[in-house]
N, CA, C and O of each residue as an XYZ file, in Angstrom:
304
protein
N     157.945    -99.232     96.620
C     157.100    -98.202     97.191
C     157.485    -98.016     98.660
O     157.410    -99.043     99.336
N     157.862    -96.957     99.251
C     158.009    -96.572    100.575
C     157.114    -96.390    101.203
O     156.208    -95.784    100.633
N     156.851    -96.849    102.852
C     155.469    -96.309    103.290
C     155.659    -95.170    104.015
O     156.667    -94.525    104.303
N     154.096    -95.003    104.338
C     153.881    -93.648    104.302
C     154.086    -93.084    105.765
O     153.589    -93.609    106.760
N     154.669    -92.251    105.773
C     155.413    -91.395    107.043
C     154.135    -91.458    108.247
O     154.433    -91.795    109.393
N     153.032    -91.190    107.972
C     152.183    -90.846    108.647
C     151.594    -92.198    109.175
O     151.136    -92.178    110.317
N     151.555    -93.387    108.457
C     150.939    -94.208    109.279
C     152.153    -94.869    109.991
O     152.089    -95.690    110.906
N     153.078    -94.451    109.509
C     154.029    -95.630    110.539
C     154.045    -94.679    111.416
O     154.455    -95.350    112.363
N     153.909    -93.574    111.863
C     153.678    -92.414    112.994
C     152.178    -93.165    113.860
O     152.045    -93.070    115.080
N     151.124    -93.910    112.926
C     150.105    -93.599    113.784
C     149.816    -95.135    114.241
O     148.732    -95.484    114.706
N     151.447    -96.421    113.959
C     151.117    -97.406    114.153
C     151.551    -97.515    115.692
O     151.026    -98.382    116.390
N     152.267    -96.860    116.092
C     152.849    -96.479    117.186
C     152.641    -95.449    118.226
O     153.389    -95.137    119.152
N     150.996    -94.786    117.758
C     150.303    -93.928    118.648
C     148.738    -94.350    118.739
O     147.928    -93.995    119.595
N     148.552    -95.126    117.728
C     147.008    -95.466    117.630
C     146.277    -96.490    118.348
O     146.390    -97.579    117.785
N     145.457    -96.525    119.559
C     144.794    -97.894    119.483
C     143.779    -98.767    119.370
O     142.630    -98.384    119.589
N     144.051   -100.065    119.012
C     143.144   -100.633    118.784
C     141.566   -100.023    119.106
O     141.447    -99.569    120.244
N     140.460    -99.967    118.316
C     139.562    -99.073    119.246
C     138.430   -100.691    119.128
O     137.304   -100.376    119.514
N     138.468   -101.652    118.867
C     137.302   -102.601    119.308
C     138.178   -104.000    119.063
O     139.259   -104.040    118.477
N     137.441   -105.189    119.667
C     137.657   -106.404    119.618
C     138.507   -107.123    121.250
O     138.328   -106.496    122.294
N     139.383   -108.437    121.269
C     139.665   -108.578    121.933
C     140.938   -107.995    122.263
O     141.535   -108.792    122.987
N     141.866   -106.583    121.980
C     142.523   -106.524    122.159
C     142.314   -104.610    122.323
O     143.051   -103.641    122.141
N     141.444   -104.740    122.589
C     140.759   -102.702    122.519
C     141.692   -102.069    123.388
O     142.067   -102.501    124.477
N     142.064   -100.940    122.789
C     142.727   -100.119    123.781
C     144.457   -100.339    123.874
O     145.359    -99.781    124.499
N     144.377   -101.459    122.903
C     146.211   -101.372    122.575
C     146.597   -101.099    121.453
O     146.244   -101.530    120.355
N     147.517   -100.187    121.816
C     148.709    -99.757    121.227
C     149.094   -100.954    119.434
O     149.715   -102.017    119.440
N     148.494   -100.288    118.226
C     148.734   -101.119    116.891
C     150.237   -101.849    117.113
O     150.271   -103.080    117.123
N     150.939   -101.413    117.213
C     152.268   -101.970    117.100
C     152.418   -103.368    118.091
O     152.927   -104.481    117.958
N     151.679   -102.649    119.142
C     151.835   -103.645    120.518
C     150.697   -105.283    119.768
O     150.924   -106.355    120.329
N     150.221   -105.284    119.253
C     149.446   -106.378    118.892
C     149.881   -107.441    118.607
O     150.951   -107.458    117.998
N     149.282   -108.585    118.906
C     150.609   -109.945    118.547
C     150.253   -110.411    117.219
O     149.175   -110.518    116.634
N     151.499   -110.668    116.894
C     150.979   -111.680    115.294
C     150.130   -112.448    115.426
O     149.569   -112.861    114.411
N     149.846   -112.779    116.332
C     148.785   -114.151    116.060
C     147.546   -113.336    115.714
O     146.814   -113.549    114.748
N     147.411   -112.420    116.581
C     145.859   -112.045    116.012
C     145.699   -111.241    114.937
O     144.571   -111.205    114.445
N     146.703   -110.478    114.372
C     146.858   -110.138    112.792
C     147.159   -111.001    112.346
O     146.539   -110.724    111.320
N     147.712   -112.178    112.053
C     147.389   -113.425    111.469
C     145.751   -113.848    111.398
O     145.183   -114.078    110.331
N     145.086   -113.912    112.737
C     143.809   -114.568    112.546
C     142.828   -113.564    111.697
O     141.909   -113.891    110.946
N     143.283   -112.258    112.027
C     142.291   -111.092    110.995
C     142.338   -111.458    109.693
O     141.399   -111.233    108.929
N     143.681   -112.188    109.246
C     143.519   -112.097    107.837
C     142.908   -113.370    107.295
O     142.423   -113.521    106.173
N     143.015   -114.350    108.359
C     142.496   -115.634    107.857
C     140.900   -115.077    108.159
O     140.094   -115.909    107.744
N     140.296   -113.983    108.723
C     138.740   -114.074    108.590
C     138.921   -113.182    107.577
O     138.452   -112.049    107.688
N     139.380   -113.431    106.844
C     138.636   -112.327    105.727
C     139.776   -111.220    105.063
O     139.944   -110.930    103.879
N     140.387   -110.790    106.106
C     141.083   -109.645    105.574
C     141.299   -108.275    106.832
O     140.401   -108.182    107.669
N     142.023   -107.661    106.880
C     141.838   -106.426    107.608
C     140.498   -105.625    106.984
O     140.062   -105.815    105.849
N     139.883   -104.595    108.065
C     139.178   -103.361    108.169
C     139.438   -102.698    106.807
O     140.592   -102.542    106.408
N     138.527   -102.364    106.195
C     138.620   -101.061    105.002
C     139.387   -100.169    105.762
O     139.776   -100.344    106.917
N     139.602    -99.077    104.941
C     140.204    -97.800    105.407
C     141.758    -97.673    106.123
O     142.698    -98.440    105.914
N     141.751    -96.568    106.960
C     142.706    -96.610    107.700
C     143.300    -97.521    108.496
O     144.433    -97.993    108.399
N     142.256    -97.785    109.478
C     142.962    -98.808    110.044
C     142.914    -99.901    109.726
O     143.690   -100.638    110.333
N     142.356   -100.305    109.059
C     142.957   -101.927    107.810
C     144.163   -101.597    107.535
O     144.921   -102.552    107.707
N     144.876   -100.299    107.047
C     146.327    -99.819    106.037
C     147.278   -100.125    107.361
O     148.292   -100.810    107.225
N     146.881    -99.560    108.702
C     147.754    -99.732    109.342
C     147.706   -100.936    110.131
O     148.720   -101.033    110.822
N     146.921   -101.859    110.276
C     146.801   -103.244    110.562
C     148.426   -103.947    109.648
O     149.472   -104.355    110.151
N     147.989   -103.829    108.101
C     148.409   -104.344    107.608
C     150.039   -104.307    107.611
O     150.979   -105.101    107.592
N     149.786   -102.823    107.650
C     151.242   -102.341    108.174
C     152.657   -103.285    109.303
O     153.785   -103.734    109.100
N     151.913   -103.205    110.217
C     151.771   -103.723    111.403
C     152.671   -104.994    110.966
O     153.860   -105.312    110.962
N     151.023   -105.707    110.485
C     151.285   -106.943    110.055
C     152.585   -107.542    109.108
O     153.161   -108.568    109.469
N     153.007   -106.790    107.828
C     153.954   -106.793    107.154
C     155.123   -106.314    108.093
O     155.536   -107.346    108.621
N     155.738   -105.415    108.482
C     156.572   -106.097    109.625
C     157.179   -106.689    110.233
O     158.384   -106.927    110.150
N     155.922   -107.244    111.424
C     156.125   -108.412    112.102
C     156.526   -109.789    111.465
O     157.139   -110.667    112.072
N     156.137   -109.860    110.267
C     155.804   -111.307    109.397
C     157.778   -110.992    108.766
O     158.697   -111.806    108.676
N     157.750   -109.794    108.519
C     159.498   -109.748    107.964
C     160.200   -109.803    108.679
O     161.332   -109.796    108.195
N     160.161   -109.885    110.109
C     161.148   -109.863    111.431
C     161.780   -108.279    111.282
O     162.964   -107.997    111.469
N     160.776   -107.380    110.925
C     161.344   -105.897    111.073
C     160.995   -105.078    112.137
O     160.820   -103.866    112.005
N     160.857   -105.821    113.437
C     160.452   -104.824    115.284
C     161.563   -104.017    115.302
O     161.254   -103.033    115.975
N     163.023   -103.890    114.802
C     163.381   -102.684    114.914
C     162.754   -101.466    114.449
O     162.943   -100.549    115.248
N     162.158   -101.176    113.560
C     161.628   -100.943    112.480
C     160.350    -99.747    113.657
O     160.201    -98.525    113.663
N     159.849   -100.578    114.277
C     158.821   -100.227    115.218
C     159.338    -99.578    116.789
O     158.991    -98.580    117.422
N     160.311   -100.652    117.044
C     161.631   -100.058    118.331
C     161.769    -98.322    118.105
O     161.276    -97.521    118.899
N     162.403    -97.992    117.079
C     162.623    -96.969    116.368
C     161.929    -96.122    115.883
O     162.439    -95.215    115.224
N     160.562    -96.205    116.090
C     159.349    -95.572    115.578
C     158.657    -95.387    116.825
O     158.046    -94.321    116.905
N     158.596    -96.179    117.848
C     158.457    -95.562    119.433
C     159.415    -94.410    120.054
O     159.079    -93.401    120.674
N     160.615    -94.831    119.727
C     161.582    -93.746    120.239
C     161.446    -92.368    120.191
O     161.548    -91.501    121.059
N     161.092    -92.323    118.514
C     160.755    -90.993    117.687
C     159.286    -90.430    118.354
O     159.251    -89.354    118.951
N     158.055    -91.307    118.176
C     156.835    -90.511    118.615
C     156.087    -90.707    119.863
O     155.051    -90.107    120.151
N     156.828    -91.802    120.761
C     156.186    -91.829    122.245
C     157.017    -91.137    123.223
O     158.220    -90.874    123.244
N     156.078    -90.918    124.008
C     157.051    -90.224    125.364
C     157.253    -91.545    125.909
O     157.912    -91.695    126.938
């Protein structure tokens, strides 16, 4: 399954909107604390759970080019 165009667009424009890391940039987030989200439980329903997870799968594959390359395209 390929993912979806739009959230890897919005992992790299969206941010965090609560917790200890509010106001950053999804991509910018460290593994550790998408690690600790999942040990409480799991990511957020919805959207931004999909792109948490996103995120998360990723980082955990050693794929930051992946994200390098996905800034290039949709940030100034």
């Amino acid at each position: 399954m390929s993912p979806n165009p739009e959230i890897l667009k919005q992992i790299v424009t969206v941010k965090m909107p609560f917790g200890k890391f509010s106001g950053r940039i999804l991509c910018d987030l460290p593994i550790e604390y998408l690690e600790w989200f999942k040990r409480q439980g799991g990511f957020p329903k919805g959207k931004l759970g999909i792109q948490l997870d996103t995120v998360y799968e990723i980082k955990l594959n050693g794929l930051e080019d992946i994200i390098r390359e996905l800034k290039k395209r949709f940030r100034p």
